[in-house]
N, C-alpha and C positions, 0 to 999 in steps of 0.2 A: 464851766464844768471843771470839776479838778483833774488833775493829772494824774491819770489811774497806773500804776505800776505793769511794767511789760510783762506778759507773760509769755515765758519759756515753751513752748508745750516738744512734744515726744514727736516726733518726726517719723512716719513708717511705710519705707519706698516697697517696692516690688510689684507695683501694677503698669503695666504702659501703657493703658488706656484709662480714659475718667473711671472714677470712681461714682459710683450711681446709688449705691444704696448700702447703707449698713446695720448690723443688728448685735445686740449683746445677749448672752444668755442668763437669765436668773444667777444668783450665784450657789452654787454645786460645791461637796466636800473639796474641789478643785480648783478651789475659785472661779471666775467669771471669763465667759468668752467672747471676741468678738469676731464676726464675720462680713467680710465685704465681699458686694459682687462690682464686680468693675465690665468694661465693654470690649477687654482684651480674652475673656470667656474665661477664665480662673479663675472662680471665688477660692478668697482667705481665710484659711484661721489662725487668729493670735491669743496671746492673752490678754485678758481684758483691763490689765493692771498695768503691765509696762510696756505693751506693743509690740513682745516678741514673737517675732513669726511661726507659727509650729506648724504648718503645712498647707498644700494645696490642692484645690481638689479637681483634677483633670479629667475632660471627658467632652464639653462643650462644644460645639463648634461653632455657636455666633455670641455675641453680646451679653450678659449676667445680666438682667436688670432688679433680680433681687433674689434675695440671700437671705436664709433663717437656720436657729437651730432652734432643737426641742426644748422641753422642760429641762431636761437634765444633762443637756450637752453632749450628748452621745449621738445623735446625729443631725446633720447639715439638711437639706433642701435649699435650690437653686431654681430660678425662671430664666428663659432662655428664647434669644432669637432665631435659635435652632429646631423652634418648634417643641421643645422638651422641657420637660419638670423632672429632677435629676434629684433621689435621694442618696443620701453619702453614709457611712460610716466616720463618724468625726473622730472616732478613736486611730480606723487605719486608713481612713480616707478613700476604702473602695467604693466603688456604686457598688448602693442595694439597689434600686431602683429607678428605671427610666419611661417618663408615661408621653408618648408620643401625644400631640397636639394638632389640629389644622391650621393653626397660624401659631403666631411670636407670642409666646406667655410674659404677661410682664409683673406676675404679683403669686407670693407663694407665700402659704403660710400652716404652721405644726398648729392644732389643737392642744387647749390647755394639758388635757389627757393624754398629750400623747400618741394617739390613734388614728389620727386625719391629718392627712393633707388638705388645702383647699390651695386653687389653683386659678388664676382668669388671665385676660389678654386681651388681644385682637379678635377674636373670636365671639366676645361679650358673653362668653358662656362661664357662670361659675360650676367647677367640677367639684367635688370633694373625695379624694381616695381612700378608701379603708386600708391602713400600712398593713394590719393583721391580714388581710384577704388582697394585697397587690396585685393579683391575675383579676381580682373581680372588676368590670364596668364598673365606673365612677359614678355615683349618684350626680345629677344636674338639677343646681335651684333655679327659680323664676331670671330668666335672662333680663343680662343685666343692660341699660338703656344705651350705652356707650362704651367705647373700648375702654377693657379695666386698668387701671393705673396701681391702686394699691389695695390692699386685702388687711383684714385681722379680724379675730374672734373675739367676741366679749360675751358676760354674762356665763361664764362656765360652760363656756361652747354652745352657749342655746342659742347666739345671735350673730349673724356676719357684718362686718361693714366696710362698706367697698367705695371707691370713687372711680372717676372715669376720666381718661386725655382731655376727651371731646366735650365734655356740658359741665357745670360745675354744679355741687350738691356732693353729700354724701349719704349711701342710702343703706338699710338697714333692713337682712333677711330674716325672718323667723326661720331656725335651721328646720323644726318641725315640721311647718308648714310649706316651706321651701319657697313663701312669697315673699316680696317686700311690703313691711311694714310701717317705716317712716322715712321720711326724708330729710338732710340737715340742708337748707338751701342756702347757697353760695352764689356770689355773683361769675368769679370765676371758677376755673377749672381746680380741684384740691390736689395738691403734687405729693401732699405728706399728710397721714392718719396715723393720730400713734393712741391708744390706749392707755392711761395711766393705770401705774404699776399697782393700786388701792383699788383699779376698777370705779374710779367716781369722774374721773371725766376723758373725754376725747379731742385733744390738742388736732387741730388742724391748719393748716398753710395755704391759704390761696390765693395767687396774685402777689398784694404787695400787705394781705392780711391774716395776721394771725390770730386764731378762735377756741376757743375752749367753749364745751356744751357736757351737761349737764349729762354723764353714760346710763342713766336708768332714767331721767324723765325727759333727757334730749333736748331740754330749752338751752339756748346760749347765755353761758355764765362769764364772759368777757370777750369784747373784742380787741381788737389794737391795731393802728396802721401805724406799715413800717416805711422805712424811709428808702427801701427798693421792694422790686420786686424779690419774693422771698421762697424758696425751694422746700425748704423744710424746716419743723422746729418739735421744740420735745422739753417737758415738763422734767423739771426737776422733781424725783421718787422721794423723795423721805420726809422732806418738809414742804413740797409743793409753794414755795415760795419766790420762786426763778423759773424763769422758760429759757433758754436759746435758741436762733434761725438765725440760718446762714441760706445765701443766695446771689444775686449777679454781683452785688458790690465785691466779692470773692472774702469778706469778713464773715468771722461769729460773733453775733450781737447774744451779752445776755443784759436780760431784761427783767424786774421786777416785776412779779405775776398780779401783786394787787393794784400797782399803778401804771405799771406800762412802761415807766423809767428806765433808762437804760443804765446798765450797773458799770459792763464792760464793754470794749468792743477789741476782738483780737485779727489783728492782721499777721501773714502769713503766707496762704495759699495763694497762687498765680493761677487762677484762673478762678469762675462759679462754682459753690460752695453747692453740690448736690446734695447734702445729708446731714445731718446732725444726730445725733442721739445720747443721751446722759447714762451712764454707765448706774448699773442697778440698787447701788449701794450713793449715788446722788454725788463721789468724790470728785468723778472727773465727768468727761464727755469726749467725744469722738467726731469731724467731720471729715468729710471725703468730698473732691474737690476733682472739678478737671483737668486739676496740672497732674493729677494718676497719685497721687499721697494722702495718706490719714494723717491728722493731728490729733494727737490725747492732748487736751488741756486738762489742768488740776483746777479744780473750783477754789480750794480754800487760797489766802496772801501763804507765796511763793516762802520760802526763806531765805535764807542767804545762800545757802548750802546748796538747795534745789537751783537758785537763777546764775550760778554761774557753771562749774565744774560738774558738782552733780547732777543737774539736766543736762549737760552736753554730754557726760557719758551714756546716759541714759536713752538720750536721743538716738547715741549713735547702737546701740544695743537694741534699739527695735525696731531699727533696719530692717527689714527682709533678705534684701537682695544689696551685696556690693560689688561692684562692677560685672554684673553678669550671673555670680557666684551665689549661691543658696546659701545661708548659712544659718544654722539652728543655736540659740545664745542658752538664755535662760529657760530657755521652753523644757527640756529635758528634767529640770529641775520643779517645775509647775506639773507635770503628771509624765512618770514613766512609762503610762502605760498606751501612751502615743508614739513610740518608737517606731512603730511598724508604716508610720506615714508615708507611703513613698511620691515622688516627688519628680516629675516630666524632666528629660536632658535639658530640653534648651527653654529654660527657664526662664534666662533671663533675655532672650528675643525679643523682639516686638512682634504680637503675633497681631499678621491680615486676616484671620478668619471671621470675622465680620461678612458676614453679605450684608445686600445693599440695605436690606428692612433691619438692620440691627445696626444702623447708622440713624444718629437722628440727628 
């Protein structure tokens, strides 16, 4: 194989706990956002371009296991080992809303429109909130066959699709009818479901195999086995040409979507790579890892410019946190109208609020 050129990527501390799952927003006259939920209970917002920190959103008291924002970037949702699904204000970062649960939520997700939350866990119940009517009971679809793992809507919100810890498959609600309607079966358990950004196919991760299937007629349109077990992976948007998964080996592998080929493989992270995700415009990608840090990598050859001085400034400018210390960079300059963000004293602590079910 040839000697593929190192990539620099964007270094962005301030979680002290893994990093578990991540999400980017469509991109908005603001450009692009991205959010992590991490196990230290602060989900992040940066931006989605250089990794600057622009706030965080407090209120949690166990584990984050997963993090969204809307269409248009205006607000956050979080799932929680606290029993709670937590909607944010991503402009000033207050809770709008907090919808109590009977166990650990671990999968939250905005409807295309805006208007719903959808919500599952331990409890195997899928919820869905109407944000316009948040005092109303939540509509409940056809329970779901095992505790949920991950959530998302397709088909212009007519369709849910969900996977579970415990069985593998991915299975697929008629929102109408609130049954399920297909099943994508797996050998094992699916850790990652992502929807491409075209709506034509659904990237899945299970085990040590990553799957693409066919999003309106559900046949699988490629497999590939990887060479560990693999956490999560996520289709490159624009030209659908490249996938990357990352997972125990603590690298992002990318990979050639028509052959399977591996293109690059980037090391970095100290510890399993929990997330991956390709930023909405297909330039860069994002994973979060259990040593508690994101990496932005750039897709396109590096230049001269970017692999020495200017990534290290860069890197070091989408920091979060340095020694303890909050500190806000370029984010003021990416939208003013986040100013009102405020932001917990002891930030940079390690927080125990973890109980024991939001330890895995």
């Amino acid at each position: 194989m040839d000697k593929k050129k190192v990539a620099v990527p964007l270094v962005c501390h301030g979680h002290s706990r893994p990093v578990v799952d991540l999400f980017y927003s469509p991109t908005t006259p603001d450009g692009f956002f991205l959010i992590s939920a991490s196990k230290d209970s602060s989900p992040m917002l940066r931006n989605g371009e250089t990794g600057d920190w622009i706030g965080t959103f407090e209120g949690h008291k166990g584990a984050v296991w997963s993090s969204c924002l809307d269409t248009n970037a205006l607000r956050a949702a979080s799932a929680s080992a606290d029993f709670t699904a937590k909607v944010w204000d991503a402009l000033s970062g207050d809770e709008l809303h907090s919808f109590e649960h009977k166990h650990i939520v671990r999968a939250c997700a905005f409807s295309e429109d805006t208007h719903l939350l959808l919500t599952g866990g331990l409890e195997k119940i899928l919820r869905i909130y109407d944000l316009n009517r948040p005092d109303a009971p939540p509509r409940e679809v056809d329970k779901s066959p095992g505790s949920v793992r991950t959530l998302a809507w397709l088909h212009s919100d007519q369709t849910i699709l969900g996977s579970c810890t415990d069985m593998g498959g991915v299975r697929l609600w008629d929102v109408r009818s609130g049954k399920i309607v297909q099943t994508l079966e797996t050998k094992s358990s699916v850790t990652s479901a992502e929807v491409s950004q075209d709506g034509r196919y659904i990237t899945t991760a299970d085990g040590s195999t990553v799957k693409f299937w066919d999003a309106n007629h559900f046949g699988l349109v490629k497999s590939y086995n990887m060479s560990c077990t693999v956490e999560s992976a996520s289709l490159e948007p624009k030209h659908g040409n490249k996938f990357i998964a990352g997972g125990e080996d603590m690298w992002v592998h990318v990979y050639d979507f028509h052959t399977g080929e591996e293109i690059a493989c980037n090391k970095g992270h100290h510890g399993p790579v929990h997330c991956v995700r390709f930023s909405p415009g297909g330039e860069s990608y994002a994973s979060g890892s259990e040593d508690g840090t994101i990496r932005i990598w750039q897709t396109g050859p590096l230049t001269n410019d970017e692999s020495d001085g200017g990534a290290t400034a860069a890197a070091t400018a989408a920091n979060g946190t340095v020694a303890g210390k909050v500190k806000v960079s370029a984010a003021e300059e990416v939208s003013k109208k986040i100013e009102g963000f405020h932001i917990s004293g002891d930030e940079g602590k390690a927080k125990e609020k973890d109980d024991a079910a939001g330890k895995e």
